[in-house]
N, C-alpha and C positions, 0 to 999 in steps of 0.2 A: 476488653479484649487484649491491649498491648499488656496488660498484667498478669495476664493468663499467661502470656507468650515468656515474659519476663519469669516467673516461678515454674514453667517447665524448663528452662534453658540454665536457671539456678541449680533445680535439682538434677540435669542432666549433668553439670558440670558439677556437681557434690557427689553424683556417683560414679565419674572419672576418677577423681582423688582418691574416692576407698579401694578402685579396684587400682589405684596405682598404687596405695599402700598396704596393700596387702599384697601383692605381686614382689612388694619390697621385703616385707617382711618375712615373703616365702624364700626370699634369693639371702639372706640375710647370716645366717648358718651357714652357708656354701662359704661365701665369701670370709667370714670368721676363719671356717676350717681350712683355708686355703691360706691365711696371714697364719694361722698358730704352727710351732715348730715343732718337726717329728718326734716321737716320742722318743727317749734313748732305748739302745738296744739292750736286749734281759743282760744279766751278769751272768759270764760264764759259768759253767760248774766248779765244784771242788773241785781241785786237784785230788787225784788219790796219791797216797804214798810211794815211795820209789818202790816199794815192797809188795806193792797191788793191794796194799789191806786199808779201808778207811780211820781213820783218826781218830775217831771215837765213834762207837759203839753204841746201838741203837737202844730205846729202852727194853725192848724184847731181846736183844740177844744178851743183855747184863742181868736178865731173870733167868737164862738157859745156861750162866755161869756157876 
């Protein structure tokens, strides 16, 4: 009888642990993404020309020359 008592109280306590590591491993991504640093922000555009025309030329507008 005390052995019975003994191996439900084992496995009660063996399935605390899984459900606390799992619970871990669900928060685990959060907390990652909350230590890593923002991403940088995109690079601005080209500039275009003071002349309003771009720099070079697309491959399609050097076949309509």
């Amino acid at each position: 009888m005390r052995i019975i008592v003994i191996y439900i109280l084992v496995f009660l306590a063996i399935q605390e642990v899984a459900i606390l590591q799992n619970s871990f491993t669900e928060m685990w991504p959060m907390a990652v993404s909350v230590l890593r640093p923002a991403p940088p922000p995109p690079p601005p555009p080209e500039a275009a020309d003071k002349s309003g025309q771009r720099s070079s030329p697309t491959p399609s507008e050097t076949l309509l020359v």
